[in-house]
C-alpha positions in Angstrom: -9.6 -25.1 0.5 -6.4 -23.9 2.5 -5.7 -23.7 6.0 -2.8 -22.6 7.5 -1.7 -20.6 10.7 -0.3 -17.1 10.3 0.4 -13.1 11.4 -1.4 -10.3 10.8 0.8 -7.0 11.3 -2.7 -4.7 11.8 -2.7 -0.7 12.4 -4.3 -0.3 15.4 -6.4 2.8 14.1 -7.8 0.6 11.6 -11.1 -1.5 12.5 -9.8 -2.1 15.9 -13.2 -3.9 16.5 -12.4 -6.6 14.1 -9.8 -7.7 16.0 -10.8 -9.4 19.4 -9.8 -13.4 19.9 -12.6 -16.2 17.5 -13.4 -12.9 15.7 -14.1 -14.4 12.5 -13.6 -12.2 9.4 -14.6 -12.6 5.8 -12.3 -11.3 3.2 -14.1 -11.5 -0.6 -13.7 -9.9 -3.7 -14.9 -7.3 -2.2 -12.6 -6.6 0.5 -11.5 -2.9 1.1 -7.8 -3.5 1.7 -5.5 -0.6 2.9 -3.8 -1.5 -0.6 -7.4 -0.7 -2.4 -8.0 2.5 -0.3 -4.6 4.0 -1.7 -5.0 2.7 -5.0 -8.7 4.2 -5.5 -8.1 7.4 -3.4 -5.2 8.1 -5.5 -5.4 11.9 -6.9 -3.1 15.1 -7.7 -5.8 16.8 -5.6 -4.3 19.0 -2.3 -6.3 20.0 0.5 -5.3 23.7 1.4 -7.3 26.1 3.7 -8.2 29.4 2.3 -9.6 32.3 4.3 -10.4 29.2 7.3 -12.3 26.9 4.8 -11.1 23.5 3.3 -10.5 22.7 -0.4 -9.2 20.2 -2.6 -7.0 21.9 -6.0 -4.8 20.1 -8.1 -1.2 20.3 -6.9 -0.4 21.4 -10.8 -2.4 24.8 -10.4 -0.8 25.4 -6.7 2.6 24.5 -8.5 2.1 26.7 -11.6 0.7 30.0 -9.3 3.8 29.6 -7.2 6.3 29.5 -9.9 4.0 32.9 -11.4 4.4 34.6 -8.2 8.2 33.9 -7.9 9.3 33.9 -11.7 10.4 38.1 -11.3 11.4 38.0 -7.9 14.9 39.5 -7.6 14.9 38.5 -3.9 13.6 34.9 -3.1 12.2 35.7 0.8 12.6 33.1 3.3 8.2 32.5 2.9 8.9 31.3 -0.2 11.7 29.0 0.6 9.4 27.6 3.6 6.8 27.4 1.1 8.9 26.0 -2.5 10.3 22.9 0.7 6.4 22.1 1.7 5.4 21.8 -2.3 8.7 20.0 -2.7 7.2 17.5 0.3 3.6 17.2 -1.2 5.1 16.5 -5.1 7.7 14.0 -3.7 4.7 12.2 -2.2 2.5 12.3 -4.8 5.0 11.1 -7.5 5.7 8.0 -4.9 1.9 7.4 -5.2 1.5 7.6 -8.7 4.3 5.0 -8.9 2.3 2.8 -6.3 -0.5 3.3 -8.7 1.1 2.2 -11.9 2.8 -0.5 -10.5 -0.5 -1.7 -8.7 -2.8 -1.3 -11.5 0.0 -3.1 -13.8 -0.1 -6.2 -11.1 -4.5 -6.5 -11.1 -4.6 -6.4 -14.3 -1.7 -9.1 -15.1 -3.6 -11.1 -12.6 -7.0 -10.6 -14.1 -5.8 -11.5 -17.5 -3.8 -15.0 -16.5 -4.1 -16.2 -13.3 -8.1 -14.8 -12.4 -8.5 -17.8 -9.3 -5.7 -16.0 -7.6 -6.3 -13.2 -4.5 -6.4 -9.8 -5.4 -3.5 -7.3 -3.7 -6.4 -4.9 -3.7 -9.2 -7.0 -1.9 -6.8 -9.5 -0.1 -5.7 -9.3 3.5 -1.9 -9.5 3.9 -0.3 -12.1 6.0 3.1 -13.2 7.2 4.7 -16.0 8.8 6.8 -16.6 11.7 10.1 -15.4 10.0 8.6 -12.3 8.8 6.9 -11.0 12.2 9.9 -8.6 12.7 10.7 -7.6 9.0 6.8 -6.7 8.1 6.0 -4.7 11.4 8.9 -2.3 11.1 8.0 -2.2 7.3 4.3 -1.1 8.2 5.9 0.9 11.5 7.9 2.9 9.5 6.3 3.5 6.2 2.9 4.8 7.4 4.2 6.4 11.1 1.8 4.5 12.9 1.7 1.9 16.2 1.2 -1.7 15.1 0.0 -4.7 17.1 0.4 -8.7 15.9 -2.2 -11.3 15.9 -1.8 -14.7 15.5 -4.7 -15.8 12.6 -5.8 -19.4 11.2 -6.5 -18.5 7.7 -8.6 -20.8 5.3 -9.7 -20.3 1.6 -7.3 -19.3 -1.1 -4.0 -18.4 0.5 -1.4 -17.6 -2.2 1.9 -16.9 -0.8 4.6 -15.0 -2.7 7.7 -12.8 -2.1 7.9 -8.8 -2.0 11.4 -8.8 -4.0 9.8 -10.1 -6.8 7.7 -7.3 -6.8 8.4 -5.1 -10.1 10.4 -1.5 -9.6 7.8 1.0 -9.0 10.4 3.4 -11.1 9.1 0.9 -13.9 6.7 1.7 -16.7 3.4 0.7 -17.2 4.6 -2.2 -19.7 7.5 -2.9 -17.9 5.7 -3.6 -14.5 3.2 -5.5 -16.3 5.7 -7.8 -17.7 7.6 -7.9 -15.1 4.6 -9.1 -12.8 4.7 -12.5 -14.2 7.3 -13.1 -11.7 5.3 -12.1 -8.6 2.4 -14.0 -9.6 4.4 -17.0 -10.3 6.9 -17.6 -7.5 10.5 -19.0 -7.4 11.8 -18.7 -4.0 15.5 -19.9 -4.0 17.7 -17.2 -3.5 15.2 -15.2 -1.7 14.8 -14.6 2.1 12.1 -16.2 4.1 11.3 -13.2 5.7 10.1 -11.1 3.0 7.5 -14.0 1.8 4.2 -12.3 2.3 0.6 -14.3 1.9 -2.6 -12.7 0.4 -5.7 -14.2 1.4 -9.3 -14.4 -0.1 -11.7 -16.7 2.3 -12.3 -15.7 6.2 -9.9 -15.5 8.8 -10.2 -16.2 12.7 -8.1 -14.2 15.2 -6.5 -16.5 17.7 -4.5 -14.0 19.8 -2.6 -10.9 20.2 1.0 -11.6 20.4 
């Protein structure tokens, strides 16, 4: 078994109770990572409010009645504009998540067929070390919009530690990414920064301190 000091860049919306000095916290197989969330709430499903109630409808059908209503249109008004931007926002965001979903599905199973003993991405917890305190919290900062605090952790179990830039191209298919994951799984450092190293742990973690 493994033990090593490390960081922990955490969302402070997230489980904020976890998170208070010799908190102890297990991570197993079971795990429900922020990775894992994404990966099984992924869905081309919208929430829209109709008439002051909520629903969920597939983006395709709000896509295909919008391009019905507007196909004859000599003039295109400026509601339609607003709305063609805010589908626009919603399909440029939910093509980036099917490509997190492809390329994350592509990396589990890689792992699950050749290298089982090693830490899931979906039911991990993600760690850093001292070089990467900066890099990872403006990463996290500025990819989900949302305040950030750093803790100090002593992690023990199975701590595999890895590099994102040899993560495959989410652009990538399905056989390419799984191909390409070999190189994630199996490390080479030289050439890459120490900052983007990231760690995924499987065991239990203790929070020392809030830096």
């Amino acid at each position: 078994m493994m033990e090593q000091e490390l960081f922990h860049i955490h969302k402070v919306t997230n489980k904020n109770d976890h998170w208070s000095n010799n908190k102890i916290i297990n991570i197993n197989d079971n795990y429900n990572s922020i990775m894992n969330q994404r990966h099984q709430n992924f869905s081309q499903l919208v929430n829209v409010f109709e008439g002051g109630s909520q629903e969920y409808i597939n983006f395709s059908f709000i896509l295909a009645d919008y391009m019905r209503r507007i196909n004859n249109l000599s003039v295109i008004k400026n509601d339609d504009i607003i709305e063609l931007k805010r589908l626009l926002e919603i399909g440029y965001q939910m093509t980036y998540n099917a490509d997190l979903f492809r390329r994350e599905e592509a990396l589990e199973n890689y792992r699950k067929d050749n290298l089982s003993h090693l830490p899931s991405r979906l039911h991990a917890m993600y760690l850093c070390d001292n070089d990467g305190i900066e890099y990872w919290q403006d990463v996290i900062s500025q990819n989900d919009k949302i305040e950030t605090e750093i803790y100090r952790v002593l992690a023990s179990g199975d701590i595999f530690k890895t590099n994102e830039q040899l993560l495959p191209s989410e652009i990538s298919t399905y056989q390419e990414t799984y191909q390409q994951a070999f190189k994630y799984w199996n490390p080479k450092f030289k050439n890459l920064p120490n900052y983007t190293n990231e760690y995924l742990i499987r065991g239990k973690i203790k929070v020392l301190e809030k830096i």
